[in-house]
Structure formats: structure tokens, C-alpha cells
C-alpha positions as CSV (number, residue, x, y, z in Angstrom):
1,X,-0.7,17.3,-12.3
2,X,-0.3,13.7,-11.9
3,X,-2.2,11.2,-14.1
4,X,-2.6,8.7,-11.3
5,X,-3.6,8.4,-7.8
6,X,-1.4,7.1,-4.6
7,X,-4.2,4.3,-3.0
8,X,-3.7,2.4,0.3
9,X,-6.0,-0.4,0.2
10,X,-6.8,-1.6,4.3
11,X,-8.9,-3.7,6.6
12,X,-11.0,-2.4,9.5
13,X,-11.9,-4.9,12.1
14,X,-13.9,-4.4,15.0
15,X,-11.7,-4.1,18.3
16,X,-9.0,-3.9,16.6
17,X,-9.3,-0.7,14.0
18,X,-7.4,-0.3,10.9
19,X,-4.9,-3.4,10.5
20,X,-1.1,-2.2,10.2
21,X,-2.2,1.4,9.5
22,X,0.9,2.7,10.7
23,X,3.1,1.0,7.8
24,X,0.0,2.5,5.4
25,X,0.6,5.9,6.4
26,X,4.4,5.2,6.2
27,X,4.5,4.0,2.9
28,X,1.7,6.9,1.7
29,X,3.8,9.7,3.1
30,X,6.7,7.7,1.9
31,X,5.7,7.9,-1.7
32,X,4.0,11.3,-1.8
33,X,7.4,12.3,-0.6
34,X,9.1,11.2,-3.7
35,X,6.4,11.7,-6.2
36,X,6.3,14.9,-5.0
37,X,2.3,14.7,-4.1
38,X,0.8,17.1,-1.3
39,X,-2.2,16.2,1.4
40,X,-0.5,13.0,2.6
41,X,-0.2,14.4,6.2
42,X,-3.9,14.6,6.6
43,X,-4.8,11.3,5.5
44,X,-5.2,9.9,9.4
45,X,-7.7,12.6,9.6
46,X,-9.5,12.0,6.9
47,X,-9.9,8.2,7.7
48,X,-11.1,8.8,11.2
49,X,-13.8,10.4,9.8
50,X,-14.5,8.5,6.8
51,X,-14.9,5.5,9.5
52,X,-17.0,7.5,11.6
53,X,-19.3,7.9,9.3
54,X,-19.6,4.3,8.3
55,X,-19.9,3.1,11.8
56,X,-23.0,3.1,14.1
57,X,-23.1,6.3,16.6
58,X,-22.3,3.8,19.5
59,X,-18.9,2.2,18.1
60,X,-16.3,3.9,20.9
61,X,-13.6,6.6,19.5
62,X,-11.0,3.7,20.5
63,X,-12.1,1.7,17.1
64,X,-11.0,4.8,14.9
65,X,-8.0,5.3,13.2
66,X,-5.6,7.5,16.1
67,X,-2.2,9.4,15.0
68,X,0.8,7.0,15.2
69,X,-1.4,4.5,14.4
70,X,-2.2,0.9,15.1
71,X,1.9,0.7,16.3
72,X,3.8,3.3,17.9
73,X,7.0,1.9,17.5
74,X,6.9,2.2,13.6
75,X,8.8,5.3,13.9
76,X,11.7,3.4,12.3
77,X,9.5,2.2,9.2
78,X,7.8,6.1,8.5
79,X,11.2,7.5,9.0
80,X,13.0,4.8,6.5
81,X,15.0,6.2,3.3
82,X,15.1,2.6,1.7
83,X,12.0,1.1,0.3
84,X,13.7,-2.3,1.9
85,X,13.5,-2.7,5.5
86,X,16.2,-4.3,7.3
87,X,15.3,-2.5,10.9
88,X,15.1,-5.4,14.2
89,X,12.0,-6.4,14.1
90,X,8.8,-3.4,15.2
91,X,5.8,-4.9,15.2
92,X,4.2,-8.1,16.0
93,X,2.2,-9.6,12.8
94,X,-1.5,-9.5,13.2
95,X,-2.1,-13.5,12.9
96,X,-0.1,-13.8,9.6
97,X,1.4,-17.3,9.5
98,X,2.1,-19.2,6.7
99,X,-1.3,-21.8,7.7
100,X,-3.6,-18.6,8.3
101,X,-4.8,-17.2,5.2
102,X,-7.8,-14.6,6.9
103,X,-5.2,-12.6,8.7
104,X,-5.8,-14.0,12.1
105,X,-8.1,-11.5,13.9
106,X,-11.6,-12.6,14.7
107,X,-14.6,-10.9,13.3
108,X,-16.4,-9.8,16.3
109,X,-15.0,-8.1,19.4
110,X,-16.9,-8.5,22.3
111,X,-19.6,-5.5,22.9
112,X,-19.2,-5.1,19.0
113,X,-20.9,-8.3,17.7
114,X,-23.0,-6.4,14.7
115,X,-19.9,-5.0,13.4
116,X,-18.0,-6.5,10.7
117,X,-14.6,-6.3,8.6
118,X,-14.6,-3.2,6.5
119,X,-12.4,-2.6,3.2
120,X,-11.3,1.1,3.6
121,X,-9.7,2.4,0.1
122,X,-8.4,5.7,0.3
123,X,-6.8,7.5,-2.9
124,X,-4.2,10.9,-3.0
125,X,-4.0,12.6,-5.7
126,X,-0.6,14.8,-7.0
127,X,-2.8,18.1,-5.6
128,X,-3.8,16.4,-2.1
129,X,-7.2,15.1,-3.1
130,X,-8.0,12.8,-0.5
131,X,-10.9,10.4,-1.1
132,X,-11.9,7.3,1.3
133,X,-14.7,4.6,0.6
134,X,-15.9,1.8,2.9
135,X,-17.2,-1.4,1.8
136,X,-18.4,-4.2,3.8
137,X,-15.1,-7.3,3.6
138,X,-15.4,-11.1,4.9
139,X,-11.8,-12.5,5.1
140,X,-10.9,-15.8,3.5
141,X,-11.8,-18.9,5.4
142,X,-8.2,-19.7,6.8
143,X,-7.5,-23.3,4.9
144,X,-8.2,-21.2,1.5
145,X,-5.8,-22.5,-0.7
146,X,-6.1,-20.3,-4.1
147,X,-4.8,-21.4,-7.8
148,X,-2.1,-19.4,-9.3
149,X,-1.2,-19.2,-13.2
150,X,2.2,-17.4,-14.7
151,X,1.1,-14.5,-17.0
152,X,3.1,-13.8,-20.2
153,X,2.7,-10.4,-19.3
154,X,6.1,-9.3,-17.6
155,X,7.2,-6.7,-15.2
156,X,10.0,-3.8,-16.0
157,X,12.9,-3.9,-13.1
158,X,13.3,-0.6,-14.7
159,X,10.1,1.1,-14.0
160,X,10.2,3.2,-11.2
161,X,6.7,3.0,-10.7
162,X,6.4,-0.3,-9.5
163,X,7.8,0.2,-5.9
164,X,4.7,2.8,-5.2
165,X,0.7,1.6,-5.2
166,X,-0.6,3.6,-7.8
167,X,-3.9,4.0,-9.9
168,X,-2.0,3.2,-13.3
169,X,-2.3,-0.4,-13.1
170,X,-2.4,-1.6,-17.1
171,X,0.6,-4.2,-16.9
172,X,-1.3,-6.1,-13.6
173,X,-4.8,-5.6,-15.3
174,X,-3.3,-7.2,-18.7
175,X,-2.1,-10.0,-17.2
176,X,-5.1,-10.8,-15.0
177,X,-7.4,-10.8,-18.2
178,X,-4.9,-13.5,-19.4
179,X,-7.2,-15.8,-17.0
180,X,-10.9,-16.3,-15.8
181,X,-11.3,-16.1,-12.4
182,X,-12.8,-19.5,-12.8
183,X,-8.7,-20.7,-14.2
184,X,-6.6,-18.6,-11.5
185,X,-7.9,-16.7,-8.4
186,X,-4.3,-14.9,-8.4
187,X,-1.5,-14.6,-11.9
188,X,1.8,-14.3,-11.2
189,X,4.0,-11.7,-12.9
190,X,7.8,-12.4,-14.1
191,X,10.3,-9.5,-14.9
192,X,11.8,-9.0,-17.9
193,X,14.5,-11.4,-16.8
194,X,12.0,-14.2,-16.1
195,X,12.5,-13.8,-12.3
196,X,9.3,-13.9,-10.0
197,X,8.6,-10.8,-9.0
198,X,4.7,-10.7,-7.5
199,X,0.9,-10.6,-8.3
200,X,-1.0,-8.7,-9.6
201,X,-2.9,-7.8,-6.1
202,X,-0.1,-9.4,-3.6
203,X,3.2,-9.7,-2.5
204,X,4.6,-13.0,-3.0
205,X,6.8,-15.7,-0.1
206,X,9.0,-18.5,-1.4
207,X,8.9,-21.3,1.3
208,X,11.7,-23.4,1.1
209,X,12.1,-25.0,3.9
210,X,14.6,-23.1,5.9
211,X,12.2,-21.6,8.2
212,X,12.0,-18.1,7.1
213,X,10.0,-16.9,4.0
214,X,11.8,-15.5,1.1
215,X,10.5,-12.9,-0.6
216,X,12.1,-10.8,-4.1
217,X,14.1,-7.5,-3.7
218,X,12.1,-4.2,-4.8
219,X,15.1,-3.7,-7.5
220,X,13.4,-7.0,-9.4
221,X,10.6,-4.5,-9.9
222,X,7.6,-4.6,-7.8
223,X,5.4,-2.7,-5.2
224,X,6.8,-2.6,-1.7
225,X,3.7,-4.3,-0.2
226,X,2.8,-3.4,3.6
227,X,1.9,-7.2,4.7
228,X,5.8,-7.9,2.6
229,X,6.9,-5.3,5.5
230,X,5.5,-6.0,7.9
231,X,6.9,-9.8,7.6
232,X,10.8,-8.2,6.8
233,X,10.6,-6.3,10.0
234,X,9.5,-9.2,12.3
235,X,11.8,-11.1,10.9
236,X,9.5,-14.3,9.4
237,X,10.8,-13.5,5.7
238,X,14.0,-12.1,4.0
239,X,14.9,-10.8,0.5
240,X,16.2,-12.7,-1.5
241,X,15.9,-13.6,-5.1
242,X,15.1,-16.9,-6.7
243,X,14.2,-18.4,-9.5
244,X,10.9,-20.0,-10.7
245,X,12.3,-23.6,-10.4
246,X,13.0,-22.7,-6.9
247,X,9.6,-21.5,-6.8
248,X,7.7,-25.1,-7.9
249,X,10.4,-26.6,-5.9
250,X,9.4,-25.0,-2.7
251,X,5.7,-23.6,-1.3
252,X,4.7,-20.3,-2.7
253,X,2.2,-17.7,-0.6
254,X,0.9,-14.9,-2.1
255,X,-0.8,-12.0,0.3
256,X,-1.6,-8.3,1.0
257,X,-2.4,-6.3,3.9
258,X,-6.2,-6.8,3.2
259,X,-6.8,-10.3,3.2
260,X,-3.4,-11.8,5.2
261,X,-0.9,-14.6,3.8
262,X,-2.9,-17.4,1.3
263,X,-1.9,-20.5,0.7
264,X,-0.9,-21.0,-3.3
265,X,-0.2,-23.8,-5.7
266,X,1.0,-22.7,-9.2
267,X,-0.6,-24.3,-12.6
268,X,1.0,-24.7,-15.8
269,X,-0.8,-21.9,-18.5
């Protein structure tokens, strides 16, 4: 058995039901597919009820996670044998532009006013051990603009690891102890070849200038990131790679499926 967990980390909104839950059940069964874990079939299941539970008896069934998901015409992403994808773009983004940081949606749907955002986190295990906890979220007020430090802790390109959201997370906790949260609310991680790479919660977007964000290949050695997909496939970033000059030269954003696209400016350590 595995030492570490698969975990999809998403948002619940009211109205609108589990953000992009589609590409989180692609990249889950994705993964479990080449880690070899089981149970990752049933993990639509398991967060219907999970949310059920969490919600009021009066919420309707449309509000709870469905199969196929939040977008039917994912088919293309669950499908995909790349962990880059290059597909036309399959689904609209859910209010993620580079001046929206909360992820767009409002936080009350009309009829369901004493509802709020939820943080679902759901973990697989190698054996199919599915577990799912709910915790009350508030998304970031949409001018948030957070500060980002570089850590000296640095990413392997070789590490396998790194393209999957896993439990064993000791090179992204290392280098956010590197900082308070009162000196960075986000620390940047470099490959061994000094090349950004992302954070150690978020995908990261290089803005510079051209109209499309740019954000670094999987190869440089990080997590395939569902919001990072989601923005591939509609076509408002590419991959590409770039250095950290071009990086201070241009407008970095730094984001994850949970809490949308955040505005960044880097200090020096």
C-alpha cells in the first residue's frame, strides 16, 4: 500500500455546485490510473453525499455534485493520455480573469441566500479509501493582491510525483516555513534549473503582455493544476517556459481551483 493519499481540493457554491468538478474527477481518475490506486470511480458518489449531508434538507438535488459533472463536454479532458492539454477549448472559465481573484461566482443564488461557499477535500487512498470533509470557505475579495517570496527550496523536474496532488507534500511545506505568513501569503518554488515552476498551493501565469497567459510545462516539474487546465483548454494561457527575469519583467498570477486567479507581486528574500 501506498504511503500517500490522491486529494482533490474544490469549492461548492450555492447555485452553482462543485466548481470545475469535471476536470477534478478527470485528473483523480487520471492519476489513480497511473499510480495504480482503486475507488476513484466512486468518488462522485461519495461527494454527493458528503454534500448532502452538509447541506440543509431543503437545498434542491440540482446543487449536488451529478455524474459528468459541472461540464459535459469534458469528455476530451477525462479521456486525455497527456497530462498537457492542447484540446480546442471545452469549457467556459467560471469568472477567472486575470483582475478577478475570488473566482467570479457570487456567493448567494437566489432562493439559497443562507448558503455559503464550502471547501470540499476529498482524499483516495492506494486501496480506494475515499474520505470527504466540508468546511465553511469565503473567497478572496477580488482586488486581493497577495505578496510572493522565492524559496531556496527547489523542485525536481525529475520527480514523477509532482504532476499528481498527493498527500506527501515535504518539499512545498519546507519551503513555506521559509516565510511567515505575515512576509509572503504565497512562496514561489524554482526547479533544479532555477526555472519557475509554481507554489506551493497554486499554479502559476506569466503575463507578459501578449494577451495570453503563460504558464510552465509539467516536464519543469510541477502539479498539473485544474484551474492551469482549465485556462489551457479555453485558450487564455499557453505553456511555455520562461525565466525568472521574464517573470519580474512581466505580471505574475498565482491561482487554484479553490480560490480563482490572484493577483501577485514578487519580493526580494
Amino acid at each position: 500500500m501506498s504511503d500517500f493519499q490522491l486529494i482533490e481540493t474544490m469549492r461548492w457554491e450555492p447555485g452553482a455546485g462543485i466548481v470545475r468538478l469535471a476536470l477534478h474527477m478527470a485528473r483523480l481518475k487520471r492519476s489513480a490510473g497511473r499510480l495504480g490506486f482503486l475507488g476513484a470511480e466512486k468518488a462522485e458518489d461519495h461527494l454527493a453525499e458528503a454534500i448532502a449531508e452538509a447541506l440543509p434538507p431543503s437545498v434542491p438535488s440540482g446543487h449536488l455534485p451529478h455524474k459528468g459533472g459541472d461540464y459535459s463536454s469534458l469528455q476530451q479532458a477525462q479521456g486525455a493520455t497527456s497530462n498537457e492539454i492542447a484540446s480546442p477549448a471545452i469549457s467556459p472559465l467560471v469568472g477567472e480573469m486575470p483582475d478577478r481573484a475570488d473566482g467570479g461566482k457570487a456567493l448567494h443564488a437566489t432562493g439559497t441566500s443562507s448558503l455559503f461557499p464550502l471547501r470540499v477535500r476529498l482524499t483516495l487512498d492506494s486501496a480506494g479509501e475515499i474520505d470527504i470533509t466540508t468546511t465553511p470557505f469565503t473567497p478572496l475579495p477580488t482586488d486581493t493582491i497577495w505578496t510572493v517570496r522565492l524559496a531556496k527550496t527547489r523542485l525536481s523536474s525529475a520527480d514523477p510525483l509532482l504532476r499528481h496532488k498527493t498527500s506527501r507534500r515535504a518539499v512545498y511545506e519546507a519551503a513555506r516555513a521559509e516565510y511567515s505568513g505575515n512576509e509572503a501569503q504565497e512562496v514561489l518554488l524554482l526547479n533544479e534549473h532555477g526555472a519557475p515552476c509554481e507554489g506551493t498551493i497554486t499554479s502559476i501565469f506569466l503575463d507578459d503582455g501578449s494577451g495570453i497567459l503563460k504558464t510552465p510545462p509539467i516536464a519543469c516539474g510541477l502539479l498539473a493544476g485544474v484551474l492551469r487546465t482549465e485556462m489551457i483548454c479555453a485558450r487564455r494561457a499557453r505553456v511555455e517556459r520562461f525565466s525568472l527575469g521574464d517573470l519580474r519583467k512581466g505580471k505574475l498570477y498565482m491561482g487554484n481551483s479553490l480560490r480563482g486567479l490572484i493577483a501577485c507581486e514578487i519580493l526580494s528574500a
